[in-house]
C-alpha positions, -999 to 999 in steps of 0.1 A, spaced: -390 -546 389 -427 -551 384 -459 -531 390 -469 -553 419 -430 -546 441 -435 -505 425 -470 -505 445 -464 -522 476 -428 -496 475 -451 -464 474 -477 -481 504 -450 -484 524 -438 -449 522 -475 -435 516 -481 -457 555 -451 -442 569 -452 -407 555 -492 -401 547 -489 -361 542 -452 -358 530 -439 -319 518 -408 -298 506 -384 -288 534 -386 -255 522 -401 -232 544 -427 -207 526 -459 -195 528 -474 -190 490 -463 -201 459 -444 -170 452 -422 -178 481 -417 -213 472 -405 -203 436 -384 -180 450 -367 -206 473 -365 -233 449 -344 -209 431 -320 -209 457 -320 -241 462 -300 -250 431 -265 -266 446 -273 -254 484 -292 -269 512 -328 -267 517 -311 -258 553 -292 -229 542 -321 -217 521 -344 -220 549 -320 -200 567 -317 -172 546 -356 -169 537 -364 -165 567 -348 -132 571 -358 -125 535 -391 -135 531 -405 -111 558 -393 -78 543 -397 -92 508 -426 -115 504 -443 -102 476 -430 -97 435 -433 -59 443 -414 -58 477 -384 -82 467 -380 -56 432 -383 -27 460 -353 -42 479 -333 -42 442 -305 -65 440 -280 -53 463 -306 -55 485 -317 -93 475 -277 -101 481 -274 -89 516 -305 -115 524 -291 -143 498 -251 -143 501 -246 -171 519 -256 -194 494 -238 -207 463 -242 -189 434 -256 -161 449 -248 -134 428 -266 -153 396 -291 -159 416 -300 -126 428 -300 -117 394 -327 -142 388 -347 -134 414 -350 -95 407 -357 -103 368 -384 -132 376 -404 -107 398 -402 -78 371 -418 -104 350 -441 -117 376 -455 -82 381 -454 -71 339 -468 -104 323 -486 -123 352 -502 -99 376 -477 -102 402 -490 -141 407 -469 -170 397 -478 -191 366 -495 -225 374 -484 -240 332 -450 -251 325 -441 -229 295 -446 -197 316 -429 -213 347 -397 -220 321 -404 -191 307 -389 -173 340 -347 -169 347 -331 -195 364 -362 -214 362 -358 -247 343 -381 -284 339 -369 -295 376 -378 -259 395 -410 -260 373 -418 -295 383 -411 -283 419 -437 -253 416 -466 -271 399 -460 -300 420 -461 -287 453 -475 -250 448 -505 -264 423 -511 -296 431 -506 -307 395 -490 -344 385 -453 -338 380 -419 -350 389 -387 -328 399 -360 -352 396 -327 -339 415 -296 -361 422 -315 -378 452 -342 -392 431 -325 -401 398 -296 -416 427 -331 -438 440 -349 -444 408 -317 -462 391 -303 -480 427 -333 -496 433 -346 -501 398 -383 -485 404 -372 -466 372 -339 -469 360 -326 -440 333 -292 -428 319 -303 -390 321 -331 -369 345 -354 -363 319 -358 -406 310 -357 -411 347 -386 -384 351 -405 -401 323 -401 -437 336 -415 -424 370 -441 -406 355 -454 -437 338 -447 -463 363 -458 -451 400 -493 -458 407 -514 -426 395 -523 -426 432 -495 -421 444 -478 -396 419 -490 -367 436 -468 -372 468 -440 -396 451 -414 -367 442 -414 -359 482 -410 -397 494 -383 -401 467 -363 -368 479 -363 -378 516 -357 -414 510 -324 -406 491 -317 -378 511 -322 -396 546 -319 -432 541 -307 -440 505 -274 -419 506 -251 -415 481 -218 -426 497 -237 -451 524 -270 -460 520 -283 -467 554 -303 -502 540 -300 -518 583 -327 -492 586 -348 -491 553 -380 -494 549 -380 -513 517 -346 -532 517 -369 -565 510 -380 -549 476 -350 -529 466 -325 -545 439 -295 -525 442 -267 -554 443 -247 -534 468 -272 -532 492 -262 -541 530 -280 -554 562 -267 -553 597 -252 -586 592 -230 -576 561 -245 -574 523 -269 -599 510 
C-alpha cells in the first residue's frame, strides 16, 4: 500500500468521523486511567457500566484509596479479572497520591511505571488524556492494520511502529480512535461487514466481500 491509498484512507474517516473519541465514559484523566484499566479483556460497555456507579463516590486518587479494595470490588466485580484489577487500581492511586501529587503522569516511563499499566494503556492515556502522538494497538487495530495492509506487523509493538511512521502526521492524533471503531464496528473479526465500508475500494484484504459475493 502506498502513501497516496494510506492518505486518502484517513480523509475518509477524518470526513466521516471529524472529532472521533474513546467509548469510555470519564471526566479527567484520572478517571480514564482508571477505566482503561478495566478495560483489559471486557467491554468498554461493561466498563462504562460499572464507572458509572464507581466514579461518583470515587473519583479522585484519595477517595477510590478511601473506599479500599473491598470497597473498589463491590463497584468493579462484574468485570473480568476483577479481583487483579482492583488490586491495581488501589496500588496505582497510592502511587498517584505519594510520587505524583495525586495527578496522573503525562511521560510514558511514569505511566508504565504504574500496576497493570503497560505500552498500550499508556498509549491510551497520553493519547487521549494528553493530547500527545501515540498509538494503543489492541486486537481491533493490529486485526485492521495487517487486513488491509495500511501497516502490516507480526506482533503489536511492529504494528504500532509501522503506524506510527506511516499515517499522515495529521492525522496521527485521531488515527488510534478511527482504527478501534472501524475494526470494532465494520472490520470484524469473524465477518467484516465490507457491503457497508467506507474504504472497501482501498482495502487489500483478499477475503474481502461486496453485496454481490467477494471480489
Amino acid at each position: 500500500m502506498n502513501q497516496h491509498i494510506r492518505r486518502e484512507i484517513f480523509e475518509r474517516f477524518r470526513a466521516a468521523n471529524p472529532h472521533p473519541t474513546t467509548e469510555l465514559q470519564y471526566n479527567n484523566p484520572f478517571e480514564l486511567l482508571i477505566a482503561v484499566l478495566l478495560s483489559a479483556q471486557a467491554t468498554d460497555a461493561g466498563v462504562n457500566k460499572a464507572t458509572a456507579k464507581l466514579f461518583p463516590v470515587a473519583g479522585t486518587p484519595q477517595a477510590m484509596l478511601d473506599l479500599g479494595l473491598e470497597g473498589v470490588m463491590e463497584y468493579t466485580r462484574t468485570i473480568g479479572l476483577y479481583k487483579t484489577k482492583s488490586k491495581h487500581i488501589i496500588e496505582t492511586c497510592r502511587i498517584l497520591l505519594h510520587q505524583h501529587q495525586g495527578e496522573v503522569p503525562s511521560s510514558r516511563e511514569a505511566l508504565e511505571a504504574l500496576p497493570g499499566v503497560g505500552r498500550k494503556t499508556a498509549n491510551v492515556v497520553l493519547n487521549t488524556a494528553f493530547g500527545q502522538l501515540a498509538m494503543a494497538v489492541d486486537t481491533h487495530i493490529f486485526r485492521v492494520a495487517n487486513r488491509t495492509r495500511i501497516a502490516p506487523g507480526k506482533n503489536v509493538r511492529e504494528v504500532e511502529d509501522k503506524l506510527m511512521k506511516v499515517i499522515p502526521k495529521e492525522f496521527l492524533l485521531d488515527a488510534h480512535h478511527w482504527l478501534i471503531l472501524h475494526g470494532r464496528y465494520t472490520c470484524k473479526a469473524q465477518k467484516p461487514l465490507c457491503e457497508q465500508c467506507i474504504i472497501n475500494d482501498l482495502c487489500e484484504y483478499p477475503s474481502k466481500t461486496v453485496l454481490m459475493g467477494k471480489i
